[in-house]
C-alpha positions as YAML, in Angstrom:
chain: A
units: angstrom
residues:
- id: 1
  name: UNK
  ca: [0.00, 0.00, 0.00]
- id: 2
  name: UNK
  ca: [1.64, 3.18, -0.87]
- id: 3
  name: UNK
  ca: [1.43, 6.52, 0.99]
- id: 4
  name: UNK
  ca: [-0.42, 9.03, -0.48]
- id: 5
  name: UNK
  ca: [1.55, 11.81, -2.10]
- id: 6
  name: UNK
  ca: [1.78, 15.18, 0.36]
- id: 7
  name: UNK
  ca: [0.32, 18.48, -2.07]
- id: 8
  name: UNK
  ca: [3.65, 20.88, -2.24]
- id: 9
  name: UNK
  ca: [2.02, 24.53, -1.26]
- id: 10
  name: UNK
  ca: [2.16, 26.65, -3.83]
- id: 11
  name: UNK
  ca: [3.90, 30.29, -3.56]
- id: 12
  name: UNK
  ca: [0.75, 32.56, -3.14]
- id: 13
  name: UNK
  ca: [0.35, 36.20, -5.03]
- id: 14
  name: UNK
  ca: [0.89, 37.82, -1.71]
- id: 15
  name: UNK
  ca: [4.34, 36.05, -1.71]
- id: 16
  name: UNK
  ca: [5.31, 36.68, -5.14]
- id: 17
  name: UNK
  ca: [4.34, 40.52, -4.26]
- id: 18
  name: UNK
  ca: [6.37, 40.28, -1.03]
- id: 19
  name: UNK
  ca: [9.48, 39.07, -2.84]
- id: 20
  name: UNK
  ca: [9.17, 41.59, -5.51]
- id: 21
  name: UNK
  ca: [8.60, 44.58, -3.05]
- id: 22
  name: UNK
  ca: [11.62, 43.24, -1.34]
- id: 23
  name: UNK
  ca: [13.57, 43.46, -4.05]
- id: 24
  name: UNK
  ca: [12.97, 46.96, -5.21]
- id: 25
  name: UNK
  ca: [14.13, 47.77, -1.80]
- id: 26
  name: UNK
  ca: [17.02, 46.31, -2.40]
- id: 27
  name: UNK
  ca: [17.97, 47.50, -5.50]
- id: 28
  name: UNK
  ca: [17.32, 50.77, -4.44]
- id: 29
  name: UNK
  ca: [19.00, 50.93, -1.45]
- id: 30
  name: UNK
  ca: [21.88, 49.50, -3.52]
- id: 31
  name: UNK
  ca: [21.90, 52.04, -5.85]
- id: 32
  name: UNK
  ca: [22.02, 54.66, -3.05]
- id: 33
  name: UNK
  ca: [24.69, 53.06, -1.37]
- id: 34
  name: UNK
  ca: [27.14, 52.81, -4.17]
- id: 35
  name: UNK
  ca: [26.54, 55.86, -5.75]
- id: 36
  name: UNK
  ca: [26.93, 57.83, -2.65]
- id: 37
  name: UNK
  ca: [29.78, 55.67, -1.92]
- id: 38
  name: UNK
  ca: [31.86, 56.44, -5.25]
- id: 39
  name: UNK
  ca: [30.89, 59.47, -5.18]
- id: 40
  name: UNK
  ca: [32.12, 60.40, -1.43]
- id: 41
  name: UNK
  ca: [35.76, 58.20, -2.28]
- id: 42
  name: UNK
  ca: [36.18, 60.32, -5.53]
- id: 43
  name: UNK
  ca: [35.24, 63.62, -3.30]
- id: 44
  name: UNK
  ca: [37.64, 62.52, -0.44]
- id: 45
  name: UNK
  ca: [40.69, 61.17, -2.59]
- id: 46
  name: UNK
  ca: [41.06, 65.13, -3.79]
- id: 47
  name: UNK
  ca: [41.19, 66.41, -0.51]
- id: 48
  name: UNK
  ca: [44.28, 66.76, 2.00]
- id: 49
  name: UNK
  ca: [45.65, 63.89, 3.73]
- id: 50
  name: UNK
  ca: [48.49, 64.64, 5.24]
- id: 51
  name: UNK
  ca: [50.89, 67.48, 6.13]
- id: 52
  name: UNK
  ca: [54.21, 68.50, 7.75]
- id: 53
  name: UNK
  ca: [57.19, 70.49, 6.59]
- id: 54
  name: UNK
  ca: [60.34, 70.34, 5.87]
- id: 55
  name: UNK
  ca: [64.04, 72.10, 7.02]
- id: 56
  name: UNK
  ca: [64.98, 74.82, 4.05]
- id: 57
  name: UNK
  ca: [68.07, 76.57, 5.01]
- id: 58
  name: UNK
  ca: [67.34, 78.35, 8.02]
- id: 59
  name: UNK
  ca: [62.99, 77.67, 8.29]
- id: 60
  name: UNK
  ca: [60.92, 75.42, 7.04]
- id: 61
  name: UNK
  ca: [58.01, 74.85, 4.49]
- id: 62
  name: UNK
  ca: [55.13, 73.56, 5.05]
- id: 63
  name: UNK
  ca: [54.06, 70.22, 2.68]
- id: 64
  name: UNK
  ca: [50.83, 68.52, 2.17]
- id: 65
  name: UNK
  ca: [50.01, 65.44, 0.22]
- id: 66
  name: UNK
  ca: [46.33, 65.10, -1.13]
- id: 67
  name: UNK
  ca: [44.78, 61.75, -1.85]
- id: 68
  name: UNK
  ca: [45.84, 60.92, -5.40]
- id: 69
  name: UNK
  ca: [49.13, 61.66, -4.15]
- id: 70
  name: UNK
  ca: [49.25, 59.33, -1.16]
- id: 71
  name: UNK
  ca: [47.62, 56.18, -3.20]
- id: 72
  name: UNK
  ca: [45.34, 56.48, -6.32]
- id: 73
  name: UNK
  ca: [43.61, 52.77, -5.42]
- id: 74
  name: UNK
  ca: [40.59, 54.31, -4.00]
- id: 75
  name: UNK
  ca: [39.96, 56.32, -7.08]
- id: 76
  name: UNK
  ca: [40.43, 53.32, -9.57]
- id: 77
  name: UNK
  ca: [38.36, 51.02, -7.64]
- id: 78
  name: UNK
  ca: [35.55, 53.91, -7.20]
- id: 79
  name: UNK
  ca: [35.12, 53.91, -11.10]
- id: 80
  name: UNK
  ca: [35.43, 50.29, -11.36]
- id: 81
  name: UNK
  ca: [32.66, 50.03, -8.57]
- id: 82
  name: UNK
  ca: [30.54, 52.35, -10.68]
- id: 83
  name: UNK
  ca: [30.72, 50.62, -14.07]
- id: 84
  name: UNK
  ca: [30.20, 47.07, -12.27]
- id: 85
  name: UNK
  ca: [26.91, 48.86, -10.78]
- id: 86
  name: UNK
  ca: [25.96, 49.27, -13.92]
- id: 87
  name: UNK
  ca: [26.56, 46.24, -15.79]
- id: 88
  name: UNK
  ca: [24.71, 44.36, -12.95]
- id: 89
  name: UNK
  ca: [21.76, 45.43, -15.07]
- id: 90
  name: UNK
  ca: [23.17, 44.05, -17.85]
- id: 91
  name: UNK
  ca: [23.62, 40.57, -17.31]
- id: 92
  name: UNK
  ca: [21.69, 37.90, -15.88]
- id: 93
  name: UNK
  ca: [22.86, 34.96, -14.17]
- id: 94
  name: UNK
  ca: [26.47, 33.79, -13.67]
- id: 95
  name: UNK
  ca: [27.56, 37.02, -15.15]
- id: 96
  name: UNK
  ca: [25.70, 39.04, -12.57]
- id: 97
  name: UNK
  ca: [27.04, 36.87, -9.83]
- id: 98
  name: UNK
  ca: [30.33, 38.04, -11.34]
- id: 99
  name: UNK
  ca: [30.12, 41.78, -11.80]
- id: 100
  name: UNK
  ca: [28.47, 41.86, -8.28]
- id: 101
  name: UNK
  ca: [31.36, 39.79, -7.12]
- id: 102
  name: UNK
  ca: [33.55, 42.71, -8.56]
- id: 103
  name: UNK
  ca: [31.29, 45.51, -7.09]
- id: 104
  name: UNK
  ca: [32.15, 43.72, -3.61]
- id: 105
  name: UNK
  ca: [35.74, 43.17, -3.95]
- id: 106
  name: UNK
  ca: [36.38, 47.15, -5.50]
- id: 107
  name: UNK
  ca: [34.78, 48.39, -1.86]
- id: 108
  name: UNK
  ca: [36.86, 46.09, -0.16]
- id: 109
  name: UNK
  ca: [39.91, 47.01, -2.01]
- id: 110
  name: UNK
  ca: [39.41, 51.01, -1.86]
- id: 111
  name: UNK
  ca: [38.44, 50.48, 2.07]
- id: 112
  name: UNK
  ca: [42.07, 49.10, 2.63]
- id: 113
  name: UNK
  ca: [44.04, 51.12, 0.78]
- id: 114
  name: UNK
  ca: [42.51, 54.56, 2.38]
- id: 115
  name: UNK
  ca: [42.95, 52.91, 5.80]
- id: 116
  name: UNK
  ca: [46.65, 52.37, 4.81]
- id: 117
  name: UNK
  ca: [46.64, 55.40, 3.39]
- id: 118
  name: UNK
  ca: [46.20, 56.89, 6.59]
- id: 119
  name: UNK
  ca: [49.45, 56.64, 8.13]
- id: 120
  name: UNK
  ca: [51.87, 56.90, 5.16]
- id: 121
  name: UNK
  ca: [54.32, 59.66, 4.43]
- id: 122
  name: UNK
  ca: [56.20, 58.16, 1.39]
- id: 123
  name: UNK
  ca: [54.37, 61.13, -0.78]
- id: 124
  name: UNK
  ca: [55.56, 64.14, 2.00]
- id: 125
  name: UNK
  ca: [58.75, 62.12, 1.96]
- id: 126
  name: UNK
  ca: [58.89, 62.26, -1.67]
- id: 127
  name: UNK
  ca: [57.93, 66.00, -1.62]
- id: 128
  name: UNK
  ca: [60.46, 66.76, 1.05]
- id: 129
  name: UNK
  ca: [63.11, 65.49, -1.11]
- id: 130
  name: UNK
  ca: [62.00, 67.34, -4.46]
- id: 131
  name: UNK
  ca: [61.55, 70.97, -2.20]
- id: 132
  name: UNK
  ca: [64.80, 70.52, -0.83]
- id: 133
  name: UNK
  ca: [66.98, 68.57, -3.53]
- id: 134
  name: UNK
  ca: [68.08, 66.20, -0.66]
- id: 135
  name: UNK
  ca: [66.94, 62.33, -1.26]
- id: 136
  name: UNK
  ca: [67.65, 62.18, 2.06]
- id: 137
  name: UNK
  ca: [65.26, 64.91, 3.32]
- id: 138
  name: UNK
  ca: [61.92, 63.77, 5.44]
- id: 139
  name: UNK
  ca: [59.25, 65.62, 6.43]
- id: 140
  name: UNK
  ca: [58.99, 66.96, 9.54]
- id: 141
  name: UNK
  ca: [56.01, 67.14, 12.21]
- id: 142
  name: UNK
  ca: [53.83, 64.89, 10.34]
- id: 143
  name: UNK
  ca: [50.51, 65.45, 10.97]
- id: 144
  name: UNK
  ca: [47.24, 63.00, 8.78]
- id: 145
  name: UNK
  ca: [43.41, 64.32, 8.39]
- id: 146
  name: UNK
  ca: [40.28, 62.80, 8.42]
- id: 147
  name: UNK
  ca: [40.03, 62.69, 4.88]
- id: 148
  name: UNK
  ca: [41.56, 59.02, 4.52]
- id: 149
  name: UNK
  ca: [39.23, 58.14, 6.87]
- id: 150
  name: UNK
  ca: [35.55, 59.34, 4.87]
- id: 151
  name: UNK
  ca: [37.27, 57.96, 2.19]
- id: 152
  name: UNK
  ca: [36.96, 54.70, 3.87]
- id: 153
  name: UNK
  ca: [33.55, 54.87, 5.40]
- id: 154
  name: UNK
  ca: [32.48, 56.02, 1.12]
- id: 155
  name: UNK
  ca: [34.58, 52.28, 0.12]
- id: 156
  name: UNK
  ca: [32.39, 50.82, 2.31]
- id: 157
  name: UNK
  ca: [29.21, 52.22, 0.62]
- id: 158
  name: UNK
  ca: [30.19, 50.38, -2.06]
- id: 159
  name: UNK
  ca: [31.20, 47.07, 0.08]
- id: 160
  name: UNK
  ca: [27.92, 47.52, 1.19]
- id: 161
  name: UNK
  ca: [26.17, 47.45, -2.62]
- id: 162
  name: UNK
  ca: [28.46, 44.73, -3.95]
- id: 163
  name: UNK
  ca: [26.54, 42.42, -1.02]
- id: 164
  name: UNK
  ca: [23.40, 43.09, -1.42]
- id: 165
  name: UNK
  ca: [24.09, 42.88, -5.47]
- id: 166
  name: UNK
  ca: [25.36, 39.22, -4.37]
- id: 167
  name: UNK
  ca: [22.47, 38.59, -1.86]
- id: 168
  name: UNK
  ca: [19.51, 40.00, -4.33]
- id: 169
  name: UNK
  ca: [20.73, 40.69, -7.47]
- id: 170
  name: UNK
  ca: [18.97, 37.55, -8.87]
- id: 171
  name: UNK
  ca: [16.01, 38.80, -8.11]
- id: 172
  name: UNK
  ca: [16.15, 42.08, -9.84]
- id: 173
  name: UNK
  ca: [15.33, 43.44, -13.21]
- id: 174
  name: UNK
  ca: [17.68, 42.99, -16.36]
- id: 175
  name: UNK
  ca: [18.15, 45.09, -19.34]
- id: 176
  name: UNK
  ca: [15.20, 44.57, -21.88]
- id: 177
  name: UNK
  ca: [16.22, 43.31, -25.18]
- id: 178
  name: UNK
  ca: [12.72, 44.68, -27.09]
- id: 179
  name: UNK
  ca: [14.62, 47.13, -28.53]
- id: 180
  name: UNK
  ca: [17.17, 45.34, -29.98]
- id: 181
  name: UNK
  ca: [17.16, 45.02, -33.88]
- id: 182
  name: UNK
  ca: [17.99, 41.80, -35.35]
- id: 183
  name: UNK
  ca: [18.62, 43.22, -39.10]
- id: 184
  name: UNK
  ca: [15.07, 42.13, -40.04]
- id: 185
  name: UNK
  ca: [12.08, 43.45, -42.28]
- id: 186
  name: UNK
  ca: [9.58, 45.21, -40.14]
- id: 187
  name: UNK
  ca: [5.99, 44.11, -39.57]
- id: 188
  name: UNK
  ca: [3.98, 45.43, -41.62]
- id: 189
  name: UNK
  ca: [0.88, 46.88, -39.94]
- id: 190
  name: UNK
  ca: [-2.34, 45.99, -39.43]
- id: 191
  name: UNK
  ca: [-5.34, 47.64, -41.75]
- id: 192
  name: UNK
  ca: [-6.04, 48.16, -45.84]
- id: 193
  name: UNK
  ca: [-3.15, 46.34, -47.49]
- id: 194
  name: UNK
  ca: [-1.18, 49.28, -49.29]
- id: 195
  name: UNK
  ca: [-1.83, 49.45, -53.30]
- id: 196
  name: UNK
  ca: [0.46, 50.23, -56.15]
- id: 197
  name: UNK
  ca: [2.71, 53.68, -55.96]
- id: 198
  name: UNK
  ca: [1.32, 56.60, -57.57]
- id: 199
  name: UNK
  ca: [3.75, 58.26, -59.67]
- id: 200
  name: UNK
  ca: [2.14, 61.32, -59.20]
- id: 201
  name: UNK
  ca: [2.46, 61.57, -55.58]
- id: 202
  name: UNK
  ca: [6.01, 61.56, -54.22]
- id: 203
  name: UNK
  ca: [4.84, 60.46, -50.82]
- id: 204
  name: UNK
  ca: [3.62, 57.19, -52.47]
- id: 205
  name: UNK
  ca: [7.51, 56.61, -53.69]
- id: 206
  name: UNK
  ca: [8.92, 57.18, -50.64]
- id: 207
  name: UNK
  ca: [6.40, 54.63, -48.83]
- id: 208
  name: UNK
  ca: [7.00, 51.70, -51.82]
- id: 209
  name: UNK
  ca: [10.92, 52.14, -51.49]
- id: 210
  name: UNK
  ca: [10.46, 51.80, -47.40]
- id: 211
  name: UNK
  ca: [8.32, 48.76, -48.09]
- id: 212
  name: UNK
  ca: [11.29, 47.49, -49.92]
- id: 213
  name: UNK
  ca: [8.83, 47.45, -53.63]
- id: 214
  name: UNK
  ca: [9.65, 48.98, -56.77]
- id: 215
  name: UNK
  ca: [7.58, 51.86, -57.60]
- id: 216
  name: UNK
  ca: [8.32, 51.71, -61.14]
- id: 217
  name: UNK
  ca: [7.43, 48.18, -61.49]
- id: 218
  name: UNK
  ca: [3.62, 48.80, -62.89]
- id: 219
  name: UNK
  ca: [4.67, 51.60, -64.70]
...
């Protein structure tokens, strides 16, 4: 005697509107968060890192590094994090698992190197050496902003986006391919089947040579 098979529930409408609801609201919110995110490591990366001076003579001048200066990772991985937010819309599947792999890993990456970015006075170093025409020459009374900092909070904006790309991003839309043209004869329309072209109005030509006919034919 064999057991009676168990009905599987079926998803209801109220689930399938649940599950889309959720996500749009995650697609949004990633949107937000790596747009804001690029946008606040490309802001920071231009501003002052660090400062100092160095001995000229018998004083000293003052030296400060900016961003781009101390590392240009951030910046690179900002753009890449922007174009991979992008293409997520672009491709379905394993390729969006990809590009949302790469959205993760370019937060990641800018988030470390502003951190390390932080503490480093190779550029002032560098500086210290051109001012003074000494390779030897370091900067003095080294002194870091905040800037290296936001510039790591923005990274992880876009660490932030890259996950929820990987934790929703099957769920959301892809590019529509309606609009794509394959190199094929349009459809003609619906309605009263178009007759022969009358030579004696020019807006008859022009339709018979976009229908691909030859006007001349039944002349």
């Amino acid at each position: 005697m064999s057991a009676a098979s168990v009905p599987q529930p079926r998803a209801t409408r109220a689930d399938e509107t649940a599950a889309a609801s959720g996500g749009r609201r995650s697609l949004a919110a990633a949107l937000l968060l790596g747009a804001v995110g690029a946008a606040v490591v490309l802001l920071a990366s231009g501003q002052t890192w660090a400062e100092g001076t160095v001995a000229v003579g018998g004083g000293t001048v003052p030296l400060d590094a900016a961003g781009g200066d101390v590392t240009g990772v951030p910046t690179a991985l900002a753009i890449v994090g922007l174009a991979a937010l992008v293409a997520v819309f672009a491709v379905r599947r394993a390729g969006r698992y990809v590009v949302s792999l790469l959205l993760t890993l370019s937060g990641a990456g800018a988030a470390a190197a502003a951190y390390l970015g932080a503490s480093d006075s190779a550029a002032l170093d560098e500086k210290a050496a051109t001012t003074t025409g000494d390779a030897a020459a370091r900067v003095e009374a080294l002194t870091h902003t905040a800037w290296p900092y936001v510039t790591a909070v923005g990274a992880l904006l876009i660490l932030l986006a890259g996950l929820l790309a990987l934790r929703h991003g099957r769920t959301w839309p892809a590019m529509s391919g309606r609009y794509e043209r394959d190199g094929g004869p349009r459809p003609r329309k619906a309605g009263r089947a178009a007759g022969p072209a009358d030579p004696d109005r020019p807006e008859d030509l022009w339709k018979a040579l976009d229908r691909g006919e030859d006007p001349t034919r039944d002349a």
